[in-house]
N, C-alpha and C positions, 0 to 999 in steps of 0.2 A: 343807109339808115335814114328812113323819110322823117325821121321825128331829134327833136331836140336831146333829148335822153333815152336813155334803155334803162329795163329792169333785169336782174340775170336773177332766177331762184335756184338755190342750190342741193338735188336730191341727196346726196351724202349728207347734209346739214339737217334737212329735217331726218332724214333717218335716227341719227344721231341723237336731236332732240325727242323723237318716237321712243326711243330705248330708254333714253335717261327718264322720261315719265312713267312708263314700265317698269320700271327699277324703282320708283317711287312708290306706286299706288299697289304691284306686286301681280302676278298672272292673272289672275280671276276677276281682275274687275273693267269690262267696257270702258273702252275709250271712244268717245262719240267727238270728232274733227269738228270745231267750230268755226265756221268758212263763212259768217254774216261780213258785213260792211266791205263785199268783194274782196272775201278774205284777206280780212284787216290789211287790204290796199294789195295783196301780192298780185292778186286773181285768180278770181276763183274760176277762171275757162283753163289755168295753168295749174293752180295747185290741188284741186282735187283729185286727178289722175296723178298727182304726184304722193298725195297722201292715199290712195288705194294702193296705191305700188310697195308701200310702206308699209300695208296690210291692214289697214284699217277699212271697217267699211258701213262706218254709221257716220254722219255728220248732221250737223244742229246747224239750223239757218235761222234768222229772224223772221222771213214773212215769205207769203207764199209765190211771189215772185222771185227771189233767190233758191227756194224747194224747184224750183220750173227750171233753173239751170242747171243746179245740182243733178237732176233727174236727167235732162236730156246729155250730161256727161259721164253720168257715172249710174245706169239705170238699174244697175242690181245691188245698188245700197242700201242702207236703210236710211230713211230721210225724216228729219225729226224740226218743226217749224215751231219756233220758240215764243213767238211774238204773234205780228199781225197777219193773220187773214179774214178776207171778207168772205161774209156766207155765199156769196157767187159764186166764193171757188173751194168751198168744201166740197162741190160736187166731183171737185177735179181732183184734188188732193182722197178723197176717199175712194174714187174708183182707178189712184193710181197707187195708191197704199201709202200715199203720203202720212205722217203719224202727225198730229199736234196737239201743241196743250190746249186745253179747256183751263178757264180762269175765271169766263161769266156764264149766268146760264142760257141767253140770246145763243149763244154760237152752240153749246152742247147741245139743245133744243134744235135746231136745224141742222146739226150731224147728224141725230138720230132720225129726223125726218127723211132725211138723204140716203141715212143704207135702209131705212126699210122701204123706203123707192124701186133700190134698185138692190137687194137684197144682199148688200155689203157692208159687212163690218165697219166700221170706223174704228179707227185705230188712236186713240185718245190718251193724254198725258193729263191725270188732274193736279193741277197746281194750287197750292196749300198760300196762304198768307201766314207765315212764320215772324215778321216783324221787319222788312223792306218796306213795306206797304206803296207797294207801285201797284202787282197784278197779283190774283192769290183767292181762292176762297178761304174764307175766314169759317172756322168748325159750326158757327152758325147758318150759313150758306150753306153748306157740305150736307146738312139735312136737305134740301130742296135737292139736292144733286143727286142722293141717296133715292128719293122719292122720282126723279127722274129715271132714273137707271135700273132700280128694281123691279123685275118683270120683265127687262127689255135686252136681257142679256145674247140672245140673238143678232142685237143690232150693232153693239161693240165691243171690240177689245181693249181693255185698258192693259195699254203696253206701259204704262208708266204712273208713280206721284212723286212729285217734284216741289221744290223752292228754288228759291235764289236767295243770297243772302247779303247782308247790307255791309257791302265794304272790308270781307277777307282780307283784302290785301293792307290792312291800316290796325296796327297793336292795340289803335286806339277804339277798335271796333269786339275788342277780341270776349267780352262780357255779352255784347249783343247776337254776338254770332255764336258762342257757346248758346245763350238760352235759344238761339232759334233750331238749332239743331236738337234740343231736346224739345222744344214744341212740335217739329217734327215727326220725330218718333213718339210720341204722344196721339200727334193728331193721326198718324196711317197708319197705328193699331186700332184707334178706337172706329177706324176705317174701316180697317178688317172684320172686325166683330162684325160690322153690317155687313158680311158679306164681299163686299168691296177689295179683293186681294188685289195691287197691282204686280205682273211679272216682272219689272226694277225699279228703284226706289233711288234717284240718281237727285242731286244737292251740288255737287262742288263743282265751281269754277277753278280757272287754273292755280287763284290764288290759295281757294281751301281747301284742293287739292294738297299742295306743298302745307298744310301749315295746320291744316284741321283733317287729321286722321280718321275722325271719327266720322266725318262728313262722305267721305268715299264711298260709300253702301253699294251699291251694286254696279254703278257704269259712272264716270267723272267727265263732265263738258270742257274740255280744254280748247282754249280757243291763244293767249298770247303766247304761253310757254312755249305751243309748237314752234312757232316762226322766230323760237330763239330769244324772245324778251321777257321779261320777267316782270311780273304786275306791279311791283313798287322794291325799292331796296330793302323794306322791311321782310320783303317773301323770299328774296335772294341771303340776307344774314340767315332767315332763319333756317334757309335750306341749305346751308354751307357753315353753319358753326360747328355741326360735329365731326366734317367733312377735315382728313388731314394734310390736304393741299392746299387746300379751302380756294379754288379755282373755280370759275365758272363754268361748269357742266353744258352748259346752251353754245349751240354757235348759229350766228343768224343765217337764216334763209337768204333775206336780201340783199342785193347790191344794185344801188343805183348809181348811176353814173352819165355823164355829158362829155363834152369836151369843150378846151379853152377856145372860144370866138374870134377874139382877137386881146393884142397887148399893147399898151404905149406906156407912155412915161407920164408922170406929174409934178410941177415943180410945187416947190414949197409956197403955203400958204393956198393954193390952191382949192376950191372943194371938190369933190367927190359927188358925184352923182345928186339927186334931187335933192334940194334947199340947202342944210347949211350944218347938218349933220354929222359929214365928216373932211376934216380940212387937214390937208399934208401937212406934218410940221417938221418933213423932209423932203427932199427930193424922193421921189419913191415910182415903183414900176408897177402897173396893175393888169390886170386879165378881167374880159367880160365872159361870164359863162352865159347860155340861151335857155334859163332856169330861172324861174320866178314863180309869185305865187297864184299864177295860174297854172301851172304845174303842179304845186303843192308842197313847195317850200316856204313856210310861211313868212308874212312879211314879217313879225314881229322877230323874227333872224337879223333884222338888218344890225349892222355893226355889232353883230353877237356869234353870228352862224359861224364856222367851221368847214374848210373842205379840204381834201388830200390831193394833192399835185404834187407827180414825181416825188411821192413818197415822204413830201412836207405836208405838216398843218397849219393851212396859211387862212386866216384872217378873213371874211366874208365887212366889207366895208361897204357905210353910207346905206343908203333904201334899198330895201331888195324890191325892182321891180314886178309887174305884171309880165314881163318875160327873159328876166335876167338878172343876174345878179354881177357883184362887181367882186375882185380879189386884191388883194395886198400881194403881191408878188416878189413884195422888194428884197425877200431871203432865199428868194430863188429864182434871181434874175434869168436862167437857164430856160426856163419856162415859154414854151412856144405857142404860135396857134395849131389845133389840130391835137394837142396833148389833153391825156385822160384826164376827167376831171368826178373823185368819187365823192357823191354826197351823201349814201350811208354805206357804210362797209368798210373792206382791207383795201389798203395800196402799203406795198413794204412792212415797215414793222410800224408803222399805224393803221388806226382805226376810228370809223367816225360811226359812232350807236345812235339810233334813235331816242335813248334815251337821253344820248348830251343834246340833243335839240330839246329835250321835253327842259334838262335843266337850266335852260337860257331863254325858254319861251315861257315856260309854266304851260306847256300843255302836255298832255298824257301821251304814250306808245300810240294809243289806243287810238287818239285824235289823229294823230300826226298820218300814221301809216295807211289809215280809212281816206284821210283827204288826196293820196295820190290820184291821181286823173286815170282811169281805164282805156287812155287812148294812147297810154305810155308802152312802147312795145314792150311783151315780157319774151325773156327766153328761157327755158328751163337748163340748167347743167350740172355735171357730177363732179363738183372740184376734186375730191379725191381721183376722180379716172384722170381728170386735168393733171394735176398734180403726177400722176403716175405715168405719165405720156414727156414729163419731163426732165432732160440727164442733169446733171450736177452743173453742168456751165451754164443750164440756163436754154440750151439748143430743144426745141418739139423733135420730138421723134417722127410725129406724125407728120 
């Protein structure tokens, strides 16, 4: 292994979590694989073939360089660009069937330039301003779009009208995301009357997905539930209070892991690694791992972080450098160089989430798992086959 850490993604795991959102939203309604920020850190060169395998075959990207990878991995999907692209490359994206929203009228204006160019549809998402107020026409707007479009039905398909909506996953949001979901349905009937029918009407992300029923319409963009995490604890209560295990349904995709660099000793009073941070106030044994936050373990971990070694949770001490971090060892003096070292995932009957980093840094799933580095090997594997390759002592068959 040329590199400091591995990534391992687990296809039984997202299967898993593929089903249990099917089991949510119920047969009939599109699920479009949201694979933006190099799918929220897994990779997206590993997980979208993992998510076709799964049987999904629409995924949502942010800009039309992520639609550019998507495509050249997975070419018979449908590919749906949520965010930015520049009118240089609607040329590409409409004579590749790339689908994107429209939001202003500068880019729907040079869509429709471009297929009657070259006499190809554009394939168009128009996005409603429901009360986010980031991107969105506003029903004022929607007349010029109207006067654009009418006449010109040869030159596009409107495969979609869409929102997004401001903070699903927060109870405290839950009045503003009710009225925007009837703004919606408001504004793409009065859509319709002009004319204007889209073939699906898609609103929920993963959070209002689990939490607003009503938001599911016709296809639902799931992008964190897949990889296992769950948009905030309030989406998690709400999706397991009627539940009578009340267990969490997701199991993660990822596992990242190192191994221990080296071990020595420190005597008391001693400090620990850069300034003055953390000082022995014992004799105590430590481990360097070759993980830092040029890797993408944040510094704000330091003397907070968490990792699994031989099957303990031991203590991440003092600043987490730009290429390592340091351990408290001292309850498992056992601890060698060359042992595994997991920084999110299982070892024995622990487990280290991304979200107990979110609760000891204050940053999000979201943040944390987008900053892993793309130069971190990934390997894809099927724990359950894993799992099933091994007898009761512990001995591989294989």
């Amino acid at each position: 292994m040329f590199a400091t850490s591995e990534i391992e993604l687990d296809q039984s795991a997202l299967e898993n979590n593929i089903q249990f959102i099917r089991s949510v939203v119920g047969p009939d309604i599109r699920i479009s694989s949201v694979v933006k920020g190099n799918a929220y850190g897994h990779g997206i060169f590993e997980f979208v073939p993992m998510v076709a395998k799964a049987g999904i075959n629409h995924f949502s990207v942010f800009s039309a360089d992520e639609a550019l990878e998507v495509n050249n991995i997975s070419p018979n999907s449908a590919i749906m660009i949520m965010g930015y692209i520049g009118n240089e490359e609607l040329e590409w994206a409409i004579l590749n069937d790339i689908e994107f929203f429209v939001f202003e009228r500068d880019r729907l204006r040079k869509a429709l330039e471009i297929a009657k160019k070259f006499s190809k549809k554009a394939k168009i998402h128009i996005e409603y301003e429901t009360g986010l107020n980031r991107t969105g026409f506003s029903k004022t707007q929607l007349a010029d779009v109207i006067d654009l479009l009418s006449g010109n039905e040869e030159l596009f398909e409107l495969m979609g009208s869409c929102t997004h909506y401001a903070g699903a996953e927060s109870i405290a949001n839950f009045v503003r995301v009710k009225n925007q979901i009837k703004r919606f349905n408001k504004v793409n009937k009065w859509l319709t009357t002009k004319g204007l029918t889209p073939n699906i009407r898609h609103t929920a992300c993963s959070a209002a997905a689990i939490s607003y029923p009503k938001s599911r319409m016709d296809m639902v963009r799931i992008g964190i539930l897949q990889y296992g995490f769950w948009p905030s604890k309030e989406t998690f209560i709400d999706c397991i209070k009627h539940s009578e295990n009340r267990l969490d349904p997701l199991r993660r995709v990822i596992k990242w892991k190192s191994t221990v660099m080296d071990v020595k000793e420190v005597d008391t009073g001693e400090f620990v690694g850069y300034g003055t941070t953390f000082m022995a106030t014992d004799n105590m044994k430590i481990a360097t791992v070759p993980v830092g936050y040029s890797h993408g373990y944040s510094r704000s971990l330091s003397n907070q972080g968490r990792v699994l070694i031989k099957g303990h949770r031991l203590a991440v001490i003092g600043i987490v450098n730009m290429n390592l971090l340091i351990v408290d060892i001292s309850e498992c003096p056992q601890v060698e160089k060359g042992d595994e070292v997991v920084l999110i995932g299982d070892q024995g009957d622990n487990s280290i989430s991304v979200a107990s980093f979110g609760e000891l840094s204050n940053q999000l799933n979201y943040e944390l798992l987008s900053r892993l580095p793309r130069n971190i090997p990934r390997t894809v594997v099927n724990q359950n086959e894993l799992t099933h390759k091994t007898t009761t002592n512990g001995l591989s068959k294989a």
